[in-house]
C-alpha positions as CSV (number, residue, x, y, z in Angstrom):
1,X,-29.4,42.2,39.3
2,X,-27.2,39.5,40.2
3,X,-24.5,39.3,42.4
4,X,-22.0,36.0,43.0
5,X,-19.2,35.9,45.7
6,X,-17.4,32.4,46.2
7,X,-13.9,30.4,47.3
8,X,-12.4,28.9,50.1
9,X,-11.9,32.4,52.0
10,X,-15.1,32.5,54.4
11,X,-14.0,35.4,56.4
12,X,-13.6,37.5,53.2
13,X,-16.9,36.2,51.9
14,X,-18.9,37.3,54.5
15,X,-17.3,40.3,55.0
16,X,-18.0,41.1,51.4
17,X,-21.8,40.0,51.5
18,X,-22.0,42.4,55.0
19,X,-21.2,45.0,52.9
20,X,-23.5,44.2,50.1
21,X,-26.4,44.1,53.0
22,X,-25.4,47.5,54.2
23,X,-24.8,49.7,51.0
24,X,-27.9,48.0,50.4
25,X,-29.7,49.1,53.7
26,X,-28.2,52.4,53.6
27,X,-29.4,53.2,49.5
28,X,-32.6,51.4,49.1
29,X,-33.7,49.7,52.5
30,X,-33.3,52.2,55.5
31,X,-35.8,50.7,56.8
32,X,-34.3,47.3,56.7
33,X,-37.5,45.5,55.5
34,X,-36.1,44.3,52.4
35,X,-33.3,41.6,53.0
36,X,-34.1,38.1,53.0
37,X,-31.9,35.0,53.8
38,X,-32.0,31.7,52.3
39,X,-29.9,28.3,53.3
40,X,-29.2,27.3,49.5
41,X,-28.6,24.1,50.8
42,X,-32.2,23.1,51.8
43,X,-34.3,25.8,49.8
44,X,-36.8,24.6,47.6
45,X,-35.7,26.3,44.4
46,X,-39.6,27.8,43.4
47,X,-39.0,29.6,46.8
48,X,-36.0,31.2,45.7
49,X,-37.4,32.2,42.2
50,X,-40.9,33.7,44.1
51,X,-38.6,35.7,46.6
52,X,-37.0,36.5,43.7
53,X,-40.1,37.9,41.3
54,X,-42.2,39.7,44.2
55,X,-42.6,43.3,44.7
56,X,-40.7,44.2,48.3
57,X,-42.7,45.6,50.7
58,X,-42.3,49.1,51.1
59,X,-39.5,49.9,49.3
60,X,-37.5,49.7,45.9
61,X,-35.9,46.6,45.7
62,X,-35.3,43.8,47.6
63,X,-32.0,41.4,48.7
64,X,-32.2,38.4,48.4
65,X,-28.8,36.6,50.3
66,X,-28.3,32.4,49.1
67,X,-25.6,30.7,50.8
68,X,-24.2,27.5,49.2
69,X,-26.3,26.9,46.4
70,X,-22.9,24.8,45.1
71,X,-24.8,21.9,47.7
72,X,-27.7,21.7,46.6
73,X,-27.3,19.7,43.2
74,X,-31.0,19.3,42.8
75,X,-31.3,23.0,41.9
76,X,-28.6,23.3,39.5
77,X,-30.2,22.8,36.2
78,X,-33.5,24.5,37.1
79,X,-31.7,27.3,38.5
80,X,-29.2,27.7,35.6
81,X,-32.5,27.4,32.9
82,X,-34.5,30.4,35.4
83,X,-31.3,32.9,35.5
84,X,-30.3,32.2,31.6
85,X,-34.2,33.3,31.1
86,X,-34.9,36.0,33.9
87,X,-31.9,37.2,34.6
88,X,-32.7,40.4,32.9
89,X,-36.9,40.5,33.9
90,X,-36.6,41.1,37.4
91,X,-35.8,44.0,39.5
92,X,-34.7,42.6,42.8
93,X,-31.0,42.2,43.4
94,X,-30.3,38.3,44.0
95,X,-27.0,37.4,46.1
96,X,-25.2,34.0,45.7
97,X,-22.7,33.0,47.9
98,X,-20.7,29.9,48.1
99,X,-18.6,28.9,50.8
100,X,-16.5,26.1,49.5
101,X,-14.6,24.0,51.2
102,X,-10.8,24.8,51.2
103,X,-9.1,21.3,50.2
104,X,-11.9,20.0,47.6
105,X,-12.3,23.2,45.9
106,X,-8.0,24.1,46.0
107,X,-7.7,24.5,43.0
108,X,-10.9,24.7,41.1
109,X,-14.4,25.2,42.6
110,X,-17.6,23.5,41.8
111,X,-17.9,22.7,38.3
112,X,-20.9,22.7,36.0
113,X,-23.3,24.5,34.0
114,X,-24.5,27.1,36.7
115,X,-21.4,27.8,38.1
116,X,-19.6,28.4,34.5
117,X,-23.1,31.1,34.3
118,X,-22.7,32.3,37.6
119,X,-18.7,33.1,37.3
120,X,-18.9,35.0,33.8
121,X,-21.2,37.6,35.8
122,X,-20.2,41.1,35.8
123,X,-20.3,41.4,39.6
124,X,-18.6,38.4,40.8
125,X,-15.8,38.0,43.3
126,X,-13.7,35.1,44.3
127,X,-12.0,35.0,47.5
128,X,-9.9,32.3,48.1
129,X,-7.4,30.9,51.0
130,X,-4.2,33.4,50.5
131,X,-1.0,32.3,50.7
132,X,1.5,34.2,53.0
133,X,2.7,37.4,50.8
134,X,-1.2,38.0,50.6
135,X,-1.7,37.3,54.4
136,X,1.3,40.3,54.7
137,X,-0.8,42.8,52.2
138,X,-3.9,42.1,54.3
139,X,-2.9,42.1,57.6
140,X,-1.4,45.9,56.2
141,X,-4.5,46.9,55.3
142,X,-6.2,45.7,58.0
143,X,-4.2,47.2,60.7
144,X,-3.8,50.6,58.7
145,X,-7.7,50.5,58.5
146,X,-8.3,49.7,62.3
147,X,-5.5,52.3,63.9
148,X,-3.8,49.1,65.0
149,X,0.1,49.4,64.9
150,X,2.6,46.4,64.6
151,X,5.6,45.2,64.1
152,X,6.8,43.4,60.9
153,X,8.6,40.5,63.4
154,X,5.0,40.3,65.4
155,X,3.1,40.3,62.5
156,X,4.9,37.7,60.4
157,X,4.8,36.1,63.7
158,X,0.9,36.3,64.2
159,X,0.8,35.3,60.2
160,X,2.8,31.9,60.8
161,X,0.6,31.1,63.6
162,X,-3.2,32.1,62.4
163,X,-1.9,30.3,59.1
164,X,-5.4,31.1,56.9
165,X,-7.6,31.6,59.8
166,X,-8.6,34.8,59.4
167,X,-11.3,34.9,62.0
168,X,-8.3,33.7,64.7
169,X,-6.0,36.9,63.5
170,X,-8.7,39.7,63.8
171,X,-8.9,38.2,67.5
172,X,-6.0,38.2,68.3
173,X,-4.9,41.6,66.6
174,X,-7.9,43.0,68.6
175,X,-6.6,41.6,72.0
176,X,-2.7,42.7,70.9
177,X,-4.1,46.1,70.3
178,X,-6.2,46.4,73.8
179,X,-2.6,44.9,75.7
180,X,-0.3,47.2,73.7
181,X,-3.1,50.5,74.2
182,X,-2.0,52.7,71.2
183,X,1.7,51.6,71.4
184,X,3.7,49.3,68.9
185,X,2.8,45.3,69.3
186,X,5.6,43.4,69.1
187,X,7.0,39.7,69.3
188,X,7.1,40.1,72.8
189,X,3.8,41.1,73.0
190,X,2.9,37.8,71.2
191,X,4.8,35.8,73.6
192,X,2.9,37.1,76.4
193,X,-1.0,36.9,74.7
194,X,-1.1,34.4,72.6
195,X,-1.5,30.7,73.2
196,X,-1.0,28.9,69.5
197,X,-3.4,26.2,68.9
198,X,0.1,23.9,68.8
199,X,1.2,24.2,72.3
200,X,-1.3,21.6,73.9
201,X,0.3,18.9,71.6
202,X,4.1,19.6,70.6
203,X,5.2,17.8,73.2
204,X,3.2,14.5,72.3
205,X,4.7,15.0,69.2
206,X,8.1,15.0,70.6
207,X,7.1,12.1,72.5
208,X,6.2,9.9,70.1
209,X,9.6,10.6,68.0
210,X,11.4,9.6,71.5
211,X,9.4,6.8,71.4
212,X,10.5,5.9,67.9
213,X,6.0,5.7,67.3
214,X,6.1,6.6,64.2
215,X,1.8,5.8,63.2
216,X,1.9,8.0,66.0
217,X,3.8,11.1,65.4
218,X,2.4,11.2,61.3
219,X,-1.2,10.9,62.8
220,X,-0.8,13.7,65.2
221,X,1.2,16.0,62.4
222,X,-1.6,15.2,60.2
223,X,-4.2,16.2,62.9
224,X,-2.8,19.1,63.2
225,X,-2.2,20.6,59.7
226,X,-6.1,19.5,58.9
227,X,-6.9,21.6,62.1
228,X,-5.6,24.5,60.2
229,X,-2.0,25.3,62.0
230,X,0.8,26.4,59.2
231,X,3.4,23.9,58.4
232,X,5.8,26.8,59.0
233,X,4.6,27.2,62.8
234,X,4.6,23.2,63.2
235,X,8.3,23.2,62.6
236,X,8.8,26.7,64.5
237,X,7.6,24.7,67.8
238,X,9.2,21.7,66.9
239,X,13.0,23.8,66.1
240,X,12.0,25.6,69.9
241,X,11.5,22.4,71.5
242,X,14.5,20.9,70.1
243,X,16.9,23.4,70.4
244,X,15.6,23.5,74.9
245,X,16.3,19.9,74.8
246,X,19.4,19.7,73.1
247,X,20.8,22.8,75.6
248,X,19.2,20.5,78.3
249,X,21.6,17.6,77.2
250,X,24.8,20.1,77.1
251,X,24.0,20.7,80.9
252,X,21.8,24.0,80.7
253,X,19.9,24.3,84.1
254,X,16.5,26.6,84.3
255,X,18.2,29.1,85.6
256,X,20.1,30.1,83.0
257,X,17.3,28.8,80.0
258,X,14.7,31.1,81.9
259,X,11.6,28.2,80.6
260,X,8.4,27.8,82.2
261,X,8.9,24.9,84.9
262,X,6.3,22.6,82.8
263,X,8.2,23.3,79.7
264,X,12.1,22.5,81.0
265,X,10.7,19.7,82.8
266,X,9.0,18.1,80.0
267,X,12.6,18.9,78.3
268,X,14.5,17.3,80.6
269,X,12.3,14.1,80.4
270,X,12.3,14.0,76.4
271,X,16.0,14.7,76.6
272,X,16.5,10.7,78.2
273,X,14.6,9.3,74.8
274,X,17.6,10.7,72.6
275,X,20.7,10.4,72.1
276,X,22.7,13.6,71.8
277,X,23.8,12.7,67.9
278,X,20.6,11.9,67.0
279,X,19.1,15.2,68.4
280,X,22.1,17.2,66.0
281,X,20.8,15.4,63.1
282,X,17.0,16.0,63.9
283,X,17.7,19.8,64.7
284,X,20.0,20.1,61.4
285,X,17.0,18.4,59.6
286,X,14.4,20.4,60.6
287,X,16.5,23.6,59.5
288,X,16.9,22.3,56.2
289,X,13.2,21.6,55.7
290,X,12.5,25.4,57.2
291,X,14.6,26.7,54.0
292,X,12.7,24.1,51.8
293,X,9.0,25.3,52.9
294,X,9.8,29.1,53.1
295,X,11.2,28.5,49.3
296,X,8.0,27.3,48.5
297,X,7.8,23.7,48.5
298,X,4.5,22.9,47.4
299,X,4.1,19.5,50.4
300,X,5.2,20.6,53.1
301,X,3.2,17.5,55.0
302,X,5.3,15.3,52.8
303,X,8.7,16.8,53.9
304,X,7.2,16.4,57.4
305,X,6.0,13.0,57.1
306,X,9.2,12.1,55.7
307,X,11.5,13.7,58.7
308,X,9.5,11.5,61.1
309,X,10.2,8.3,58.8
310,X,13.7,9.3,58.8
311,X,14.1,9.6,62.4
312,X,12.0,7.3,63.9
């Protein structure tokens, strides 16, 4: 039997091949004798095909769990030829997993003859990155599954800033839910937990637009949207950071804006690299691309890139 999982969605892939190990644990191996994993990238393919053919010890069948066989190109043809032949001569159930990488497999994942074989399987599942309606559906799930209760503000919230990290939003729903102890978690809740992975570098950002450096600014927007922050949450920090800074300009003291002391100073600093018509125009811009992105723009990095050529 032969089983295939693969996309640009590790978290769901693994989650889906823990529970392939344990219904098979719990049916055929309570013993747990019977599972073996494989790197598919370094296996020597007559390895995989003997764990493939032998009798398991003590028990029924065995499992045999390959990971990224997509990266090992050497085995491709051999393995295709063995699977087209065997596939139906051996007992032992055979597990396949790919764990491709999110921007070179977007759209389509790896191509060729084993892969065409391996997709037109009757158990096969493709998980791939989810956009943000999805994110909604499974962060409902999710929560319903685990007793966890939240907000629809807190979780779009916690959705904008995880982005397609789905490892960072079970953490953080896990440390929400120990904070908020069987109550509600809401946006306030956020503001008090969570630290997004943006916060350490807005205000070089910022920066380098006061600074009119603009190799600068599009390296570090670029840094971050590779380092998996959602252009939605970019421009969220960027329209906060704006909006302190121009309130700084029309006179707003701390004590009335309430800020961390770091934060209104760094505002009050930033404030003297702009001038208080070019800081309308940058705010009214970033609004605009806000509408653009949540309409579903399909390059968002473009519209960013383009607000820091416009205003540096």
């Amino acid at each position: 039997m032969l089983f295939y999982v693969h996309g640009t969605d590790h978290y769901r892939i693994k989650e889906k091949i823990n529970e392939l190990k344990t219904g098979f644990v719990k049916k055929r191996d309570k013993a747990n004798l019977n599972t073996v994993n494989l790197d598919g990238e370094k296996i020597d393919l007559s390895h995989l095909i003997q764990e493939v053919m032998t009798t398991p010890f003590l028990g029924e069948k065995k499992m045999i769990v390959v990971k990224n066989i997509w990266k090992n190109k050497k085995a491709h043809a051999e393995l295709a030829k063995f699977l087209k032949e065997k596939i139906d001569a051996f007992d032992n159930i055979l597990v396949l997993a790919d764990l491709l990488d999110s921007e070179k497999h977007k759209k389509f994942g790896p191509r060729g003859a084993i892969f065409t074989l391996l997709t037109k399987q009757q158990y096969c599942w493709q998980f791939n990155l989810m956009n943000n309606r999805e994110l909604s559906d499974w962060v409902s799930t999710y929560t319903k599954k685990n007793d966890i209760k939240i907000d629809r503000d807190a979780s779009q919230r916690l959705i904008i800033s995880s982005g397609n990290d789905l490892n960072q939003l079970t953490s953080e729903l896990s440390k929400l839910s120990a904070f908020a102890n069987g109550k509600n978690i809401t946006s306030d809740d956020l503001d008090s937990l969570i630290n997004t992975k943006l916060d350490e570098n807005i205000f070089d950002l910022i920066d380098a637009l006061g600074q009119k450096n603009k190799k600068r600014a599009i390296e570090l927007i670029d840094s971050q949207l590779k380092g998996g922050n959602h252009p939605l949450m970019l421009l969220k920090m960027f329209v906060r950071q704006f909006k302190i800074i121009l309130q700084v300009v029309d006179g707003a003291n701390n004590t009335k804006l309430k800020l961390h002391p770091f934060v209104f100073q760094k505002a009050s600093g930033q404030a003297r690299n702009f001038q208080a018509s070019e800081l309308l125009k940058i705010y009214q811009d970033l609004l605009k691309i806000e509408v653009k992105i949540k309409k579903g723009y399909e390059n968002p990095q473009l519209l960013l890139d383009l607000f820091v050529a416009n205003n540096c």
